[in-house]
PDB file of N, CA, C and O in Angstrom, chain B, residues numbered from 101:
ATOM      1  N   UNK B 101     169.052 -20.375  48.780  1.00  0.00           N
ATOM      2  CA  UNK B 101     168.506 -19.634  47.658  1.00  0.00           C
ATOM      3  C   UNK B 101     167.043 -19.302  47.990  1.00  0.00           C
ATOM      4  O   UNK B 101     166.322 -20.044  48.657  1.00  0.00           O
ATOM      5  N   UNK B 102     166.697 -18.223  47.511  1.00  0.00           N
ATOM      6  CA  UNK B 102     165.298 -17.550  47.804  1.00  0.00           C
ATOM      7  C   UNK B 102     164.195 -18.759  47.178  1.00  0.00           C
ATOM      8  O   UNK B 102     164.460 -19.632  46.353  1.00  0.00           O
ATOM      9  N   UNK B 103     162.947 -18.504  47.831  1.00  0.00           N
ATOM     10  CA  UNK B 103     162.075 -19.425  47.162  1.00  0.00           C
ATOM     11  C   UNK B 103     160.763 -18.396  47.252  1.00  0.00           C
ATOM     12  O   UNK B 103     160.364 -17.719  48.200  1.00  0.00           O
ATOM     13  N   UNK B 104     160.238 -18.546  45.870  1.00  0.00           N
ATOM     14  CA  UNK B 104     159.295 -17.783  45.617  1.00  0.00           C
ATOM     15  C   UNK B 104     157.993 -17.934  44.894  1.00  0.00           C
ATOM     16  O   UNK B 104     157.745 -18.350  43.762  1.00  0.00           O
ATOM     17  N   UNK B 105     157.458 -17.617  45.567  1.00  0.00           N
ATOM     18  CA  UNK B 105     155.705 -17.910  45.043  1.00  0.00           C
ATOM     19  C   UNK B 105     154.752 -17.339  43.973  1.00  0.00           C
ATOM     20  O   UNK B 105     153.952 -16.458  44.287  1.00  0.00           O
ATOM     21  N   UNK B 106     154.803 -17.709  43.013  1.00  0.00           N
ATOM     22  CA  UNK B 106     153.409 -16.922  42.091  1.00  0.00           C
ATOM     23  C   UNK B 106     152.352 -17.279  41.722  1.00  0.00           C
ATOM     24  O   UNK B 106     152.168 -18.326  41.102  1.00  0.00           O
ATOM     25  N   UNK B 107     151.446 -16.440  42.052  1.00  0.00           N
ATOM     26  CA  UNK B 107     150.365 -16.009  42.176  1.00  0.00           C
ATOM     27  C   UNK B 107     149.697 -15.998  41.094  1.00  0.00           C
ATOM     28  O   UNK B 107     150.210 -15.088  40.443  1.00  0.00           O
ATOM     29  N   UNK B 108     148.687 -16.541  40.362  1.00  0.00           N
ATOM     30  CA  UNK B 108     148.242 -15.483  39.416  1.00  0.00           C
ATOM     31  C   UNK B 108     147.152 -14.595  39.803  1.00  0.00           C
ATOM     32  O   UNK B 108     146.429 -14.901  40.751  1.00  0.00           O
ATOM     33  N   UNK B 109     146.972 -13.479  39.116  1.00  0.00           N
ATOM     34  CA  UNK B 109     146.131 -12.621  39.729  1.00  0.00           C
ATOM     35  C   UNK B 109     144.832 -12.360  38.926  1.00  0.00           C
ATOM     36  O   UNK B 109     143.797 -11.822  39.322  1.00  0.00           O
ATOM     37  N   UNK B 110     145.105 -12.827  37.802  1.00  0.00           N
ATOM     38  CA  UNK B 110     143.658 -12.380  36.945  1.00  0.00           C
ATOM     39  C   UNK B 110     143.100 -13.871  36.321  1.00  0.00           C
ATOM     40  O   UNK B 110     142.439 -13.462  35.366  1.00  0.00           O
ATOM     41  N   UNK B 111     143.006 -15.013  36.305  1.00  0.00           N
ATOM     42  CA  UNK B 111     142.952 -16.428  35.803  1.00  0.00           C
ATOM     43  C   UNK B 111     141.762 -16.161  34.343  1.00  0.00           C
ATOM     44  O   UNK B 111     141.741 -16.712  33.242  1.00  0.00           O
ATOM     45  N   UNK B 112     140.914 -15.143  34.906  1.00  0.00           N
ATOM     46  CA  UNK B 112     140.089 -15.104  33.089  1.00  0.00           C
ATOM     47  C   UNK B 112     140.538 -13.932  32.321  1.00  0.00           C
ATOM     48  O   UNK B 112     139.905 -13.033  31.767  1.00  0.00           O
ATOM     49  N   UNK B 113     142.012 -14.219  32.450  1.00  0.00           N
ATOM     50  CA  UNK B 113     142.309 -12.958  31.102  1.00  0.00           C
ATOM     51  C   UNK B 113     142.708 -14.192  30.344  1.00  0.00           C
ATOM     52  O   UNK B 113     143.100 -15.298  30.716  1.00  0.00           O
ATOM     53  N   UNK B 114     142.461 -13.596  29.030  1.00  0.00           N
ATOM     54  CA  UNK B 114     142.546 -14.704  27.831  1.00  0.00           C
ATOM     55  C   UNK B 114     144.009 -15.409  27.898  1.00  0.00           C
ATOM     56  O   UNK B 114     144.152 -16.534  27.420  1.00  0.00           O
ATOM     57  N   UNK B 115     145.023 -14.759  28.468  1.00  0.00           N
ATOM     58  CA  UNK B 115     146.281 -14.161  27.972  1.00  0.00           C
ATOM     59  C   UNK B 115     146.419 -16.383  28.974  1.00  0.00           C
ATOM     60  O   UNK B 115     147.418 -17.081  28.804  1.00  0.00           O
ATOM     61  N   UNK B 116     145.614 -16.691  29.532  1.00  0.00           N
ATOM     62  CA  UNK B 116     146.282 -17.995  30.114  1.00  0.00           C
ATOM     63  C   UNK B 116     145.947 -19.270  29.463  1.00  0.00           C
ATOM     64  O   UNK B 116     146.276 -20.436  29.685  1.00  0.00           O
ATOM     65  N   UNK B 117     144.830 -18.421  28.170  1.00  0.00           N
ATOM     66  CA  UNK B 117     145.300 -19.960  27.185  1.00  0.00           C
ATOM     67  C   UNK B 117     146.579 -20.409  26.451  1.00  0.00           C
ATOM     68  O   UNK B 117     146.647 -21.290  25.594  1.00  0.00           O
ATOM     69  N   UNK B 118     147.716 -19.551  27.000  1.00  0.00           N
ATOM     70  CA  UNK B 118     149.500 -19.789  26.328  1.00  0.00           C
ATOM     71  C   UNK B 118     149.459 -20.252  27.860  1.00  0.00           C
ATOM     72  O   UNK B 118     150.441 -19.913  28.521  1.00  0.00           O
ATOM     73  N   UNK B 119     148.969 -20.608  28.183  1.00  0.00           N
ATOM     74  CA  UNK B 119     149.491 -21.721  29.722  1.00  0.00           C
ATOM     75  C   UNK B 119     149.224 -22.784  29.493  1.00  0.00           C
ATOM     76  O   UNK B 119     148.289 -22.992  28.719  1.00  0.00           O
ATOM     77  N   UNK B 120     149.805 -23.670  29.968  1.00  0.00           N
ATOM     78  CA  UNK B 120     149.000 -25.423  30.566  1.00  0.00           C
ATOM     79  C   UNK B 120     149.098 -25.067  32.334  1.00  0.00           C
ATOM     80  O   UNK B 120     149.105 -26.175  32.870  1.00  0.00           O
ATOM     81  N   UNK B 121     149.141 -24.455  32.943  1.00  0.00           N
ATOM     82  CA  UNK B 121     148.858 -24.189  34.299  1.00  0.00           C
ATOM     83  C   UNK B 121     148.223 -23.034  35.062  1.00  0.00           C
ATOM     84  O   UNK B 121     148.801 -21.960  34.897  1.00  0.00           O
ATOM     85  N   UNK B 122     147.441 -23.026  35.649  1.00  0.00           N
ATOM     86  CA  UNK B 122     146.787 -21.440  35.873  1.00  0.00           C
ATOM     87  C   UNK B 122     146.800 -21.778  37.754  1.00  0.00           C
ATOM     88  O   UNK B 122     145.788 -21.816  38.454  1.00  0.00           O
ATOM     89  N   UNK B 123     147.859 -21.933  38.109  1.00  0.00           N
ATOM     90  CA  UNK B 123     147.447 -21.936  39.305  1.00  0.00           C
ATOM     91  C   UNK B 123     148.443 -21.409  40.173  1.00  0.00           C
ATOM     92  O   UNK B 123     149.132 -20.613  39.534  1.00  0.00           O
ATOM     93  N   UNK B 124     148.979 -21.558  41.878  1.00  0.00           N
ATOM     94  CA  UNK B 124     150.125 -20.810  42.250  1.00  0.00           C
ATOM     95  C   UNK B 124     151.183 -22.118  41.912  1.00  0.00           C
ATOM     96  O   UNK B 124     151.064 -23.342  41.856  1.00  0.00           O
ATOM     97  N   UNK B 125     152.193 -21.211  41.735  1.00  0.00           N
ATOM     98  CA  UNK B 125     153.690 -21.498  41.860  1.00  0.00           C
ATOM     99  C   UNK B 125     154.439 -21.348  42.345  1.00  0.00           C
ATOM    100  O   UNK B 125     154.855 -20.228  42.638  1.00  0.00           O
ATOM    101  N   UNK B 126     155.212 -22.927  42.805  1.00  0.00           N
ATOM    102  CA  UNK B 126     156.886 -22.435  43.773  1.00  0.00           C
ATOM    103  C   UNK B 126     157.641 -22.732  43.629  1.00  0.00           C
ATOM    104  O   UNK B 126     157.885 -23.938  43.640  1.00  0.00           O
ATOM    105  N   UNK B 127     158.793 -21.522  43.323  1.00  0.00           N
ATOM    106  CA  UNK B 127     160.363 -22.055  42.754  1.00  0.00           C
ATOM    107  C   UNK B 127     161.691 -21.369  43.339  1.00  0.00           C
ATOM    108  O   UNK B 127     161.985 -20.179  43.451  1.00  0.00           O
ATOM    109  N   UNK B 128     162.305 -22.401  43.633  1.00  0.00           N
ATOM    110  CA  UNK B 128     163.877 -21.872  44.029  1.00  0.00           C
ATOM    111  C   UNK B 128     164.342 -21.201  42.776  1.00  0.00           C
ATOM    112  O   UNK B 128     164.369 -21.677  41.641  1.00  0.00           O
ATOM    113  N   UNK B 129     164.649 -20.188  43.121  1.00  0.00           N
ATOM    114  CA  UNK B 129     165.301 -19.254  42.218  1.00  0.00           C
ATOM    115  C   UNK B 129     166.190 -18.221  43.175  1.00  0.00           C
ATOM    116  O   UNK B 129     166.071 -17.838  44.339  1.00  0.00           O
ATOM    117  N   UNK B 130     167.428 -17.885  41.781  1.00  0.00           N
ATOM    118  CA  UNK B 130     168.216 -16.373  42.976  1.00  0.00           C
ATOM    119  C   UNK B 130     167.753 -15.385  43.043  1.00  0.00           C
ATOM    120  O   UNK B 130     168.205 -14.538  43.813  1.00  0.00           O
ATOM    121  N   UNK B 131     166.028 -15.013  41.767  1.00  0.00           N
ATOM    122  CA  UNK B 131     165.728 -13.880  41.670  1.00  0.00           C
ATOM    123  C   UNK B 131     164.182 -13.961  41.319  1.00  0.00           C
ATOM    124  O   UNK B 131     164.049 -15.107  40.887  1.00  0.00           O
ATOM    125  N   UNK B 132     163.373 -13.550  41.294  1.00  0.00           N
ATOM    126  CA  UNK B 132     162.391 -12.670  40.864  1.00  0.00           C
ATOM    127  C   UNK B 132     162.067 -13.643  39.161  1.00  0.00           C
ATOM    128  O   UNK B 132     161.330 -14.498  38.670  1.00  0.00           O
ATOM    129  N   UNK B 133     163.520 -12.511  38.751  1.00  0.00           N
ATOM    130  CA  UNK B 133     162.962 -12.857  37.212  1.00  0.00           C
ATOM    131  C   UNK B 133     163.292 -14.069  36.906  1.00  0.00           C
ATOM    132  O   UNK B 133     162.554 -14.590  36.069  1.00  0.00           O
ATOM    133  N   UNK B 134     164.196 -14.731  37.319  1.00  0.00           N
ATOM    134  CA  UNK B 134     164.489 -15.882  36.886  1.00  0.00           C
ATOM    135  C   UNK B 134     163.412 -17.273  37.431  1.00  0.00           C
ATOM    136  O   UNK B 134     163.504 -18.374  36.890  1.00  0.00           O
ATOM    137  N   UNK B 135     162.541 -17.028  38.428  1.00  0.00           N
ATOM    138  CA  UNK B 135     161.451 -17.832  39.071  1.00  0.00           C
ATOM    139  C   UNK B 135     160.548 -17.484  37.637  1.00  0.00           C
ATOM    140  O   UNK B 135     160.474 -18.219  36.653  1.00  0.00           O
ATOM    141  N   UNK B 136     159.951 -16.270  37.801  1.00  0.00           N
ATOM    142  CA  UNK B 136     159.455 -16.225  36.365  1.00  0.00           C
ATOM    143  C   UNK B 136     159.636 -17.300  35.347  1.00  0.00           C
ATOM    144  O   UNK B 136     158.771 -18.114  35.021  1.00  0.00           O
ATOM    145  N   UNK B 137     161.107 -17.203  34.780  1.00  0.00           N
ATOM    146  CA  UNK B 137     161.422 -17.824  33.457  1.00  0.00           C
ATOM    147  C   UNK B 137     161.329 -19.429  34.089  1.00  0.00           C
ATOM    148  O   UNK B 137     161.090 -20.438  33.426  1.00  0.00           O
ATOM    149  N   UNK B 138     161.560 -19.364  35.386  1.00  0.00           N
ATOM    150  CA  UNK B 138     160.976 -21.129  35.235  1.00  0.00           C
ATOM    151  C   UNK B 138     159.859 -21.631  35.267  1.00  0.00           C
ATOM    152  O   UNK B 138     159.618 -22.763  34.847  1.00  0.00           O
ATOM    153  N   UNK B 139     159.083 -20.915  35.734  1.00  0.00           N
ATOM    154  CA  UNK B 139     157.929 -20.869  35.612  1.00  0.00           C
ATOM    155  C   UNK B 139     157.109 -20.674  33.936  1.00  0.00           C
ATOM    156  O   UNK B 139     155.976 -21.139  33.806  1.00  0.00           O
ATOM    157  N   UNK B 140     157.645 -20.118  33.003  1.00  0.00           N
ATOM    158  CA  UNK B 140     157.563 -19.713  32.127  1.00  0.00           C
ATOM    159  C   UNK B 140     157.795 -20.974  30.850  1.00  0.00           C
ATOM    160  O   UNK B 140     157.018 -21.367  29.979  1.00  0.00           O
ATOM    161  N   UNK B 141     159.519 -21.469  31.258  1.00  0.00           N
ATOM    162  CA  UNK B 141     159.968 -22.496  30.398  1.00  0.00           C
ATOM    163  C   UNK B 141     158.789 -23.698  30.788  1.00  0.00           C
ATOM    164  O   UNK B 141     158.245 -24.229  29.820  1.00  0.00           O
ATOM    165  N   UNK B 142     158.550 -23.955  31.583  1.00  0.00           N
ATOM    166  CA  UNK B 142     157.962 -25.236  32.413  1.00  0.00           C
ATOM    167  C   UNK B 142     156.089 -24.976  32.017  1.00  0.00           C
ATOM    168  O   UNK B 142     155.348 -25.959  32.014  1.00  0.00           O
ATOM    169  N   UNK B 143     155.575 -23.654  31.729  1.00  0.00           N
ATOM    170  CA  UNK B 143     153.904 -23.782  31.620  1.00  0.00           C
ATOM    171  C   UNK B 143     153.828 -23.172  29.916  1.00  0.00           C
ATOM    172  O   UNK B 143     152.963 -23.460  29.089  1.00  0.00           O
ATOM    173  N   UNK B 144     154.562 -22.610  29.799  1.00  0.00           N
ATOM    174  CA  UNK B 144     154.127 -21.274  28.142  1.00  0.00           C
ATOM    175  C   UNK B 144     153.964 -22.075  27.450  1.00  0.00           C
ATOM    176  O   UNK B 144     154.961 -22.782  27.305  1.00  0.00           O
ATOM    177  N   UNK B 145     152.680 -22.501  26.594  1.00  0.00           N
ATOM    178  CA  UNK B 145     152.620 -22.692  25.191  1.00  0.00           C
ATOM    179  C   UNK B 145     152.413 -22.074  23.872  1.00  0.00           C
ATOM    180  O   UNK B 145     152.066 -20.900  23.747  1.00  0.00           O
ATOM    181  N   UNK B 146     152.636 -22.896  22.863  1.00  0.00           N
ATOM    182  CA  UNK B 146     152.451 -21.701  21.538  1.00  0.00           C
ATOM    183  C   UNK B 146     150.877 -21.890  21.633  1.00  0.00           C
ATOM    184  O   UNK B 146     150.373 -22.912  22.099  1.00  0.00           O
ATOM    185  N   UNK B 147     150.220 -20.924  21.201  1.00  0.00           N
ATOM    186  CA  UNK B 147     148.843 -20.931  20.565  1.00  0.00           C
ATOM    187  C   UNK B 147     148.720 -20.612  19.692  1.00  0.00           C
ATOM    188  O   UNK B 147     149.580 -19.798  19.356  1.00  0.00           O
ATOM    189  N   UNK B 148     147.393 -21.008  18.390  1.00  0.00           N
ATOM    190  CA  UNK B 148     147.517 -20.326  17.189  1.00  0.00           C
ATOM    191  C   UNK B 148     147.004 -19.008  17.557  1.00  0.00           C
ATOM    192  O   UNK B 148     146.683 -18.360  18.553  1.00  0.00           O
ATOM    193  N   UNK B 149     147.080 -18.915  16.237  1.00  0.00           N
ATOM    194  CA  UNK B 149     146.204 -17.161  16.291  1.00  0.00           C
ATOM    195  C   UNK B 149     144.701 -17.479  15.354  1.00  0.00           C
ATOM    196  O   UNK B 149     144.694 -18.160  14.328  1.00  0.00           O
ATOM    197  N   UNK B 150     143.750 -16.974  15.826  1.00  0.00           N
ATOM    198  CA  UNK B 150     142.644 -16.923  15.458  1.00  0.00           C
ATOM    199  C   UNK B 150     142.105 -15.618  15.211  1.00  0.00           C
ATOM    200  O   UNK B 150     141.931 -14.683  15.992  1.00  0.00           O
ATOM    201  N   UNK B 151     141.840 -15.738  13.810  1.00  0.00           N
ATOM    202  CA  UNK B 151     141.534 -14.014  13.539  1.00  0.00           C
ATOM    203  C   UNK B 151     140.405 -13.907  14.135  1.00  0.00           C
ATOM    204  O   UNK B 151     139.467 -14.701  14.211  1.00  0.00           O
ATOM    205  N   UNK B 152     140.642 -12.231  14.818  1.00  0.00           N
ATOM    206  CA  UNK B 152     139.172 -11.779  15.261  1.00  0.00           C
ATOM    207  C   UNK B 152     139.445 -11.953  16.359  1.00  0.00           C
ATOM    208  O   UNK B 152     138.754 -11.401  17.215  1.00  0.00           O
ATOM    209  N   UNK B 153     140.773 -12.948  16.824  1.00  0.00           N
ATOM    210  CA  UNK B 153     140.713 -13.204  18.398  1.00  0.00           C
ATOM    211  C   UNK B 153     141.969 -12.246  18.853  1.00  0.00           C
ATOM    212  O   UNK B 153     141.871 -11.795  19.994  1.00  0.00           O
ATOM    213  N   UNK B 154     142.950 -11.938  18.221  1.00  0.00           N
ATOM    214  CA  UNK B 154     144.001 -11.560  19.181  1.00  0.00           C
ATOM    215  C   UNK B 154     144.700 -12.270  19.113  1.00  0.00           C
ATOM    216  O   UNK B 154     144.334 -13.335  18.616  1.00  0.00           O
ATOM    217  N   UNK B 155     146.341 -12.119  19.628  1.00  0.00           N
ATOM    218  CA  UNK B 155     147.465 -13.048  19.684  1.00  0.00           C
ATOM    219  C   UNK B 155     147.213 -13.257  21.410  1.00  0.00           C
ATOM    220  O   UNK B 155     146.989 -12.267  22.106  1.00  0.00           O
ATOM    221  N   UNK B 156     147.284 -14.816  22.081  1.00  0.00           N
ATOM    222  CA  UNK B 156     147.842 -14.944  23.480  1.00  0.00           C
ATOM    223  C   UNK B 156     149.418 -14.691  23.576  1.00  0.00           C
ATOM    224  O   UNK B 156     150.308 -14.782  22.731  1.00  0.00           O
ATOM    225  N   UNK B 157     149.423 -14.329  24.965  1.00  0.00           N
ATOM    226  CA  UNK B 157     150.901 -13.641  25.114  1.00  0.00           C
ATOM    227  C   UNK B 157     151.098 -15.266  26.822  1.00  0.00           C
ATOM    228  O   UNK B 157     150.101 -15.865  27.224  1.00  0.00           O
ATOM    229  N   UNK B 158     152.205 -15.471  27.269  1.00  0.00           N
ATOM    230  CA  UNK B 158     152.315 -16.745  27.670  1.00  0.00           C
ATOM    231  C   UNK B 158     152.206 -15.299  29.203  1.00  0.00           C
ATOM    232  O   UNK B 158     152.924 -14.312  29.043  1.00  0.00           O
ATOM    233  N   UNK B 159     151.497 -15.351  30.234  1.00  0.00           N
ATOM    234  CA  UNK B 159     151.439 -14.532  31.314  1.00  0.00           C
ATOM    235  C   UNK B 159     152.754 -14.635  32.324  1.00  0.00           C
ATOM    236  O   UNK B 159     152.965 -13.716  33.115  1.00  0.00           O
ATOM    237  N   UNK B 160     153.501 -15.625  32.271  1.00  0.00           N
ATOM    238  CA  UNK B 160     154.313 -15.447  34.210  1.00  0.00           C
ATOM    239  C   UNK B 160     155.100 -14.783  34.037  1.00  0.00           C
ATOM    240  O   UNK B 160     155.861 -14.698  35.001  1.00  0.00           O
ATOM    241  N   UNK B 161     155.448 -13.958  32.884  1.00  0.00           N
ATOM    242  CA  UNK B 161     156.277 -12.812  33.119  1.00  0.00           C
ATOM    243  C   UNK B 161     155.989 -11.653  32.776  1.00  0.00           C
ATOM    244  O   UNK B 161     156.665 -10.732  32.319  1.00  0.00           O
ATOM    245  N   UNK B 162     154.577 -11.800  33.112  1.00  0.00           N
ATOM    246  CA  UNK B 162     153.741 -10.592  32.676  1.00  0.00           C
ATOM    247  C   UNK B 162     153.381 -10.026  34.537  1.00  0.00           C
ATOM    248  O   UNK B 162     152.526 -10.825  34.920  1.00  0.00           O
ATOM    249  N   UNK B 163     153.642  -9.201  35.511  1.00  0.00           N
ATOM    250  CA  UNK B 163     153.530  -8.579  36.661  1.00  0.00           C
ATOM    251  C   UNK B 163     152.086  -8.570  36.655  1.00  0.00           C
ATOM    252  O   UNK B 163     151.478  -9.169  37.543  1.00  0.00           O
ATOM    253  N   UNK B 164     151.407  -7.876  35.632  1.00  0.00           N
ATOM    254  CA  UNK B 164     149.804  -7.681  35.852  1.00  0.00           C
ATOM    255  C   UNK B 164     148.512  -8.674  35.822  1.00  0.00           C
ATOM    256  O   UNK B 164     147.290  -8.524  35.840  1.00  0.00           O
ATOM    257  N   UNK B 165     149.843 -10.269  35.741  1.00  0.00           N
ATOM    258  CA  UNK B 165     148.884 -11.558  35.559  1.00  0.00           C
ATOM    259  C   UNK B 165     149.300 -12.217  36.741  1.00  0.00           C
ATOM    260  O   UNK B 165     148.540 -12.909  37.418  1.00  0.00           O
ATOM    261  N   UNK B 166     150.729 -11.977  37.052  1.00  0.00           N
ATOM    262  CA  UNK B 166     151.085 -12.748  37.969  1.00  0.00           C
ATOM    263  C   UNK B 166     151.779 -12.053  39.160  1.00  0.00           C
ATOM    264  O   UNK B 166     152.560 -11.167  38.813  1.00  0.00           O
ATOM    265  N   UNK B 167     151.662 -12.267  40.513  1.00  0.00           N
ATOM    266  CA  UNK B 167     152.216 -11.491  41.993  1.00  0.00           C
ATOM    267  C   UNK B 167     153.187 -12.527  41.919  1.00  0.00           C
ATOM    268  O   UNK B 167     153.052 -13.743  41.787  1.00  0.00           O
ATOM    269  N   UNK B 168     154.512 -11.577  42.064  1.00  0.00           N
ATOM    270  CA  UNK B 168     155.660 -12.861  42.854  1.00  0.00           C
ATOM    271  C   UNK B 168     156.089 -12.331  43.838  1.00  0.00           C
ATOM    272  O   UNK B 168     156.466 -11.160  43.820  1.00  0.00           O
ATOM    273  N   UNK B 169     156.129 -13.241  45.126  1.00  0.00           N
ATOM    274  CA  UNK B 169     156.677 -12.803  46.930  1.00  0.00           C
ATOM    275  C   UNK B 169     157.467 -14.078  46.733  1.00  0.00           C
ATOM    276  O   UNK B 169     157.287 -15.165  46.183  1.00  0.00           O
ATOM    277  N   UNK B 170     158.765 -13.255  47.669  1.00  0.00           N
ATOM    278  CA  UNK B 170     159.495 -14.759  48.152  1.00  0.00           C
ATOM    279  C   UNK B 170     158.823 -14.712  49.474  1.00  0.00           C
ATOM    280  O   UNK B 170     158.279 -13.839  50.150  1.00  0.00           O
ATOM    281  N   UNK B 171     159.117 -16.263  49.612  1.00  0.00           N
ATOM    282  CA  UNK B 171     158.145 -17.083  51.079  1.00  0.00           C
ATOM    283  C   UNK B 171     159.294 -18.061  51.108  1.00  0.00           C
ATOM    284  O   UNK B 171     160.077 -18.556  50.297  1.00  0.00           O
ATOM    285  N   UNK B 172     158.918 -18.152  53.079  1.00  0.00           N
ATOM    286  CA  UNK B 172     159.685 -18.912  53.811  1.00  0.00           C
ATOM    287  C   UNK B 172     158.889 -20.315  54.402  1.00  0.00           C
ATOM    288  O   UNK B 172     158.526 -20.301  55.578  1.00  0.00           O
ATOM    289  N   UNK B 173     158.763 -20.902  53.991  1.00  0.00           N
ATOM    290  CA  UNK B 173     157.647 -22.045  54.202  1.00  0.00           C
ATOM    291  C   UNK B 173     158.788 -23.134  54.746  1.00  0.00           C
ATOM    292  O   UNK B 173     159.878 -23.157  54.175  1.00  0.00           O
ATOM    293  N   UNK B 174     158.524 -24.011  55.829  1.00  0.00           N
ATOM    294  CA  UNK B 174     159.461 -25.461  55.709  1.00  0.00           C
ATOM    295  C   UNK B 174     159.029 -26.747  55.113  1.00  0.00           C
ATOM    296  O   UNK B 174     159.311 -27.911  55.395  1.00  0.00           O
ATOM    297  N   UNK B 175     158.154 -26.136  54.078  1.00  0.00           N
ATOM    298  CA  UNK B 175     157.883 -27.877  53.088  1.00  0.00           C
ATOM    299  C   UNK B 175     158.357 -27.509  52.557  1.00  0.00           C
ATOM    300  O   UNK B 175     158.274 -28.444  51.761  1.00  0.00           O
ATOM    301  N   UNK B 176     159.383 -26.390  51.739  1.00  0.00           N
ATOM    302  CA  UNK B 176     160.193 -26.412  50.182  1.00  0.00           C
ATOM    303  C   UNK B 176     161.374 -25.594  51.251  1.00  0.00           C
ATOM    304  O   UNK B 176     161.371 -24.670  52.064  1.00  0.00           O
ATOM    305  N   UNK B 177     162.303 -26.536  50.693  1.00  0.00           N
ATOM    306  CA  UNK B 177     163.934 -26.391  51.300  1.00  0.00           C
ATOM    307  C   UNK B 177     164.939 -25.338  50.118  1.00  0.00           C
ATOM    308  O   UNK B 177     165.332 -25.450  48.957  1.00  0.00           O
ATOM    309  N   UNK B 178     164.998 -24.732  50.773  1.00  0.00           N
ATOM    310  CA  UNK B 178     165.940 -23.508  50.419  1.00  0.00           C
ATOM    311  C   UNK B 178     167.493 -23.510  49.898  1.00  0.00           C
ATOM    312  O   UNK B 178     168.162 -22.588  49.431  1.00  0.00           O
ATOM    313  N   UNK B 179     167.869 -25.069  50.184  1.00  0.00           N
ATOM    314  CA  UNK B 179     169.120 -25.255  50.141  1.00  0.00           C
ATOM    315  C   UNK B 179     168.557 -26.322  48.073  1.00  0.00           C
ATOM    316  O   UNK B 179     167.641 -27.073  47.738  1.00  0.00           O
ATOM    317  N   UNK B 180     169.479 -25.856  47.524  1.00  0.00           N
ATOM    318  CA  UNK B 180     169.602 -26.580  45.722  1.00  0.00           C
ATOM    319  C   UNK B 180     169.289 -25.946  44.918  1.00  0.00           C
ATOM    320  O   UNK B 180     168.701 -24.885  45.124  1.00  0.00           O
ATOM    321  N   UNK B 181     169.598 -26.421  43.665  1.00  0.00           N
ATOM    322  CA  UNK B 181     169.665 -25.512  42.513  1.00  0.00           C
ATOM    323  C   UNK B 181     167.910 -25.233  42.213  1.00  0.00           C
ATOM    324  O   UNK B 181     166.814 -25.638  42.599  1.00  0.00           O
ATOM    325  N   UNK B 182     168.469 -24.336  41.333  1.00  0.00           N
ATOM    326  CA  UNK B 182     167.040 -23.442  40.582  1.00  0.00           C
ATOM    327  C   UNK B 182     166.172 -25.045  40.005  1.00  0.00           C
ATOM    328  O   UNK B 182     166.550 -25.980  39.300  1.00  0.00           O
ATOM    329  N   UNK B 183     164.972 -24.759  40.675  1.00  0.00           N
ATOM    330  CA  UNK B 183     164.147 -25.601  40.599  1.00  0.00           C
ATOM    331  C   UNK B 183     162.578 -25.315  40.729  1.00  0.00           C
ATOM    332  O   UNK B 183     161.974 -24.775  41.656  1.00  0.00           O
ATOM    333  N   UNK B 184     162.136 -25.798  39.615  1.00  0.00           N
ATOM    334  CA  UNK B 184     160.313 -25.230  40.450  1.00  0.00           C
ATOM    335  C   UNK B 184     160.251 -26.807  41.110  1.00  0.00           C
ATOM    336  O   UNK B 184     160.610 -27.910  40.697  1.00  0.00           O
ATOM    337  N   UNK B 185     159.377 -26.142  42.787  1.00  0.00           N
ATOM    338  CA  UNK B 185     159.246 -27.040  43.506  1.00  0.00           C
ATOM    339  C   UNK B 185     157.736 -28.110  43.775  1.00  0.00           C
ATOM    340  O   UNK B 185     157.415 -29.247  44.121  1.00  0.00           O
ATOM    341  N   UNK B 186     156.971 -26.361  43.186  1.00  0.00           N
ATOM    342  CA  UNK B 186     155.413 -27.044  43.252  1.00  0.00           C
ATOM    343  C   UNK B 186     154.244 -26.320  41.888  1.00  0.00           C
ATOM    344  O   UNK B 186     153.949 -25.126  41.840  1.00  0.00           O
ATOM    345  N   UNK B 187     153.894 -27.060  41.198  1.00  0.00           N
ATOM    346  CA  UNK B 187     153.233 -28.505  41.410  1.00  0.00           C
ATOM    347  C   UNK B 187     154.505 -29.207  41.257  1.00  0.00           C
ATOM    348  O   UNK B 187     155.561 -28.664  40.933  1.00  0.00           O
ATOM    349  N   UNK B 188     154.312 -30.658  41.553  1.00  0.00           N
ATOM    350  CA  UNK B 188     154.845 -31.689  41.383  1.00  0.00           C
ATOM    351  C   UNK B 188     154.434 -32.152  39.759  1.00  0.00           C
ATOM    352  O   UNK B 188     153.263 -32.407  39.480  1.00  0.00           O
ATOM    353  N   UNK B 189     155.170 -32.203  39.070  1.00  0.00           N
ATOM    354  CA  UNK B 189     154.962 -32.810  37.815  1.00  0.00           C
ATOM    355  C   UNK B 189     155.665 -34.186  37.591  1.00  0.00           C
ATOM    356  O   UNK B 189     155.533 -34.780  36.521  1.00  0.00           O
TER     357      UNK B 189
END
């Protein structure tokens, strides 16, 4: 299964206080979007809303916050199910 890396690309857009993680990510996934959503299930939090501030939107499945490439690295094994591999939590 593909393993794929994201990036974030902008770290001071507001949009990563709906994160608890702002950093890269790596996950076995069969696709693109679905690395996303693990990435997504595993960092997105709710935030309130603060008037005057805007609603946060949760970024890793936002393209213009986050770059995803699949990568061939031999510290994360290619063979098992959909899994984020790094960070280690």
């Amino acid at each position: 299964m593909p393993v794929w890396l994201l990036t974030p690309l902008d770290a001071h857009d507001p949009d990563w206080q709906a994160s608890s993680h702002c950093g890269p990510v790596v996950v076995r996934a069969p696709n693109e979007q679905r690395a996303r959503e693990v990435a997504a299930e595993t960092f997105d939090l709710k935030t309130g809303f603060r008037p005057g501030e805007g609603m946060r939107f949760p970024p890793w499945n936002r393209a213009a916050l986050v770059k995803a490439e699949q990568v061939h690295d031999a510290r994360f094994d290619e063979d098992g199910p959909t899994a984020l591999l790094d960070p280690v939590l």
